[in-house]
Residue, then its C-alpha position, 0 to 999 in steps of 0.5 A: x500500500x502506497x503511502x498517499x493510500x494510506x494517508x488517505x485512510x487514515x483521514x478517513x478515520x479520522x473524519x469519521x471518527x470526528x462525525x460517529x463520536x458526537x452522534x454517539x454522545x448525542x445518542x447515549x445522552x438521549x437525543x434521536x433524529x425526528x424524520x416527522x420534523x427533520x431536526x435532532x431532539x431529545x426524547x422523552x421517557x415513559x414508565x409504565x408498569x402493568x397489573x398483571x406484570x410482564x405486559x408486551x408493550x407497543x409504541x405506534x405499532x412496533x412492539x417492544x423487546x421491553x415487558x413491563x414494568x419498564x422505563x423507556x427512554x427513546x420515544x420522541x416527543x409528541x402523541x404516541x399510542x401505547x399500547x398493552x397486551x398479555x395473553x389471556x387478557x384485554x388490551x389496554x392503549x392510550x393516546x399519550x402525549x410526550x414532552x422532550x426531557x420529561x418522564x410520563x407515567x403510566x403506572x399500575x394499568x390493570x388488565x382484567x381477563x379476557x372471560x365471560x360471566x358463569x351463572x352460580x346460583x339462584x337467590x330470592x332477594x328481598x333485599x342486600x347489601x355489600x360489605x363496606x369493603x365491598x367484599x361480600x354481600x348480606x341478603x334478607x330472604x323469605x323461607x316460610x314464615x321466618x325471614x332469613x339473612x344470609x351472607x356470601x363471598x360469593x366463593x364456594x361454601x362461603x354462603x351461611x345463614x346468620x339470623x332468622x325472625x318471624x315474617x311480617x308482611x306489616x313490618x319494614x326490614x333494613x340490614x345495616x353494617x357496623x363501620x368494618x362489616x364485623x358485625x351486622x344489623x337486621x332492623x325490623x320496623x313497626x310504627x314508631x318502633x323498632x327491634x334490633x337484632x345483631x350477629x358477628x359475621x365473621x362466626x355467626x354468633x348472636x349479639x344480645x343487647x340487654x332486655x330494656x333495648x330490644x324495642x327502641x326508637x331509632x338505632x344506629x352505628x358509631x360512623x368511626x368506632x366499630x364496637x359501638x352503636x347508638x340506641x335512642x329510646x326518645x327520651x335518651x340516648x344509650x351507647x352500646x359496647x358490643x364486644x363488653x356488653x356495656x351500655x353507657x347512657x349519654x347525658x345529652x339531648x340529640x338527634x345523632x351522636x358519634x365518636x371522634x377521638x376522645x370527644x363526641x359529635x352531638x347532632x341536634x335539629x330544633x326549629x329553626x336550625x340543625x347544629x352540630x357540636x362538640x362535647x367538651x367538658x359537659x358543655x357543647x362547642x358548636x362546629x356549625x350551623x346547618x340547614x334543616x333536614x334529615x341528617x345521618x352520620x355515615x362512615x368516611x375517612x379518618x379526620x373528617x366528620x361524614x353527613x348525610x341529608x337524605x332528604x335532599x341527598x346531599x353529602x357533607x364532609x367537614x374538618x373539625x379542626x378547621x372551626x372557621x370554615x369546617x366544610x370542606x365538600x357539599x354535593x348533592x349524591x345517591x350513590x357514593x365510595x371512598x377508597x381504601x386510603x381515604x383519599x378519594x371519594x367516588x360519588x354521583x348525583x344519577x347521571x354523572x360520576x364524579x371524584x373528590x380528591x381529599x389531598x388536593x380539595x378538588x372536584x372533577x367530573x369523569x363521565x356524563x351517562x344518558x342512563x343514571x348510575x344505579x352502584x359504583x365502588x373501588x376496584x382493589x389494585x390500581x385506580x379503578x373505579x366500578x360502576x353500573x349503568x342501565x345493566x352494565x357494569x364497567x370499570x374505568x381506569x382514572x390514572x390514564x393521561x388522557x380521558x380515562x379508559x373503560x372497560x365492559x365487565x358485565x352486560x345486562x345485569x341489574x343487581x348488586x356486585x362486589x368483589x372479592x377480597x384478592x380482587x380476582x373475581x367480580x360477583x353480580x347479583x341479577x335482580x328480575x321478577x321472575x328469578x334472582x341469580x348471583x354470577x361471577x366473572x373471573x378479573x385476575x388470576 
């Protein structure tokens, strides 16, 4: 090889080294050549984990070698559509908008199984109720003369009896749970008196409350206290210990009456005004004045006092430690459902759903129906929120980026659902004239 020969490769290297070197410093450092627009820019990231793991990931129509949970760094900024997908499953995508030198996050996206729904067993419901942990499902029945109530996970063998009363066909009958569904009440009405009768669910063993209770005239939960509940008599107002067997009659006059910490709420409406108040030291310091109404209290998250008027179906949340402006959320509501961690409360009006967000004190519409919506509640794993319109029962996904994505679960079904405790399986309850029938539909392995 000539000399002049090599002179000239060696500028050859030299030359491409001088052009490789950057574009590998450039590539490395995240930056890619965009053919849409024609310039160098640096590209975004996306995080994204999956509910199942080890979800195909498809950006555009090209899938990956990454499975989730994983962080890609290579997309250019702008819209991409990702895409999820495991076999056995349905898909998941989006329409997400990138930003150059920014994560984007799509965590914990749930997959549920690509199934159908399995018929399990014929019920005669005269009424239910689901769990506060939306885990299992309490239904009053008939069996002859005598009024049964029965509980179901919905699992095999889960279903028991746990009380039976004799039927009246004059009587008003209501199931109603204790703050964590350890213990159930059956409330049976007869004009202006009532009869309470109480069982521990979890082994179906009677809770007998001392003879000078058993007819009252109103009874109810302790909204933050799961041993107690309230018994008014008209002329006082009687604390039971459930697990104790104690009774404590308060010396208050008051509609409603509910532990916080070491305090109680007392709620008392006169003529003029509903005031809400604390017990302090035998004296009552008021919180706030409300309109007057019906008020109840109702279970809610811990630091905030929960009320219901329902009358005009109007849900009241306030901050006891806030005395200058204690309200804190004032909506009209029918149906509503915090999450597991207290933060987030899913409620509707009828036909639209909306979220209420504790930590950021905001309200936000996820959806407008034509139909309204009957029940809705939390999926266990994820943000997912599960509601039921004109027989269908769908989950929404509302940690999406864009408008939050729906899946349907169930069709033509119009009845109580709840899922079960390891958030595998969604049980339905078909209400119709003829014939009541409970369905499962498998979610996650």
């Amino acid at each position: 090889m000539s000399k002049t020969l090599r002179t000239i490769l060696f500028l050859l290297f030299v030359l491409a080294f001088l052009i490789s070197a950057p574009l590998v410093v450039l590539y490395t450092a995240g930056y890619r050549f965009d053919l849409g627009n024609g310039k160098i820019v640096h590209t975004a990231v996306l995080n994204i984990s999956s509910i199942p793991r080890n979800a195909t990931i498809t950006i555009d129509g090209e899938t990956l070698s990454e499975r989730t949970p994983s962080v890609i760094e290579t997309i250019t900024p702008g819209e991409h559509e990702v895409r999820l997908e495991k076999f056995g499953y349905l898909p998941w995508s989006q329409r997400m908008t990138f930003v150059s030198r920014e994560a984007t996050f799509a965590s914990d996206v749930v997959l549920f199984l690509d199934t159908t729904l399995s018929q399990l067993q014929s019920v005669d419901l005269i009424q239910s109720s689901v769990s506060p942990d939306g885990s299992r499902l309490a239904y009053l029945t008939q069996a002859s003369s005598w009024l049964e109530v029965w509980t179901t996970t919905g699992q095999t063998d889960s279903t028991k009896l746990l009380m039976r009363v004799p039927y009246s066909i004059l009587k008003d009958y209501a199931l109603s749970w204790s703050l964590t569904g350890r213990y159930l009440a059956l409330e049976t009405t007869s004009g202006p008196d009532k009869e309470v009768s109480i069982t521990r669910v979890e082994d179906g063993s009677s809770i007998v409350l001392p003879t000078d209770l058993r007819e009252v005239l109103d009874v109810w939960w302790d909204a933050s206290d799961d041993e107690e509940l309230y018994v008014s008599t008209g002329t006082d107002v009687v604390r039971v210990a459930i697990s104790q067997g104690s009774t404590e009659k308060l010396n208050v006059e008051a509609d409603r009456v509910q532990s916080f910490g070491e305090r109680d709420l007392i709620l008392t409406v006169s003529n003029h005004a509903t005031v809400l108040s604390f017990e302090e030291n035998d004296t009552a310091s008021i919180l706030t004045y409300l309109p007057l109404g019906s008020y109840e209290f109702v279970r809610g998250p811990a630091g905030l006092v929960s009320l219901y008027e329902t009358d005009r179906h109007r849900l009241i949340l306030l901050d006891p430690n806030n005395r200058e402006q204690p309200i804190v959320l004032n909506e009209e509501v029918t149906q509503w459902s915090w999450d597991a961690a207290g933060n987030q409360l899913l409620f509707t009006s009828g036909y639209d759903l909306k979220r209420y967000d504790r930590s950021k004190n905001t309200t936000e519409t996820l959806t407008r129906l034509s139909e309204p919506i009957e029940r809705l509640g939390w999926y266990l794993k994820g943000t997912v929120a599960l509601f039921q319109s004109h027989g269908l029962t769908r989950a929404m996904r509302l940690d999406d980026h864009a408008s939050p994505t729906q899946e349907t679960l169930a069709q033509e079904i119009a009845g109580p659902f709840w899922v079960s405790d390891d958030g595998n399986t969604l049980y339905l309850v078909n209400v119709t004239d003829e014939e009541d029938t409970i369905w499962m539909r498998a979610l996650q392995n």
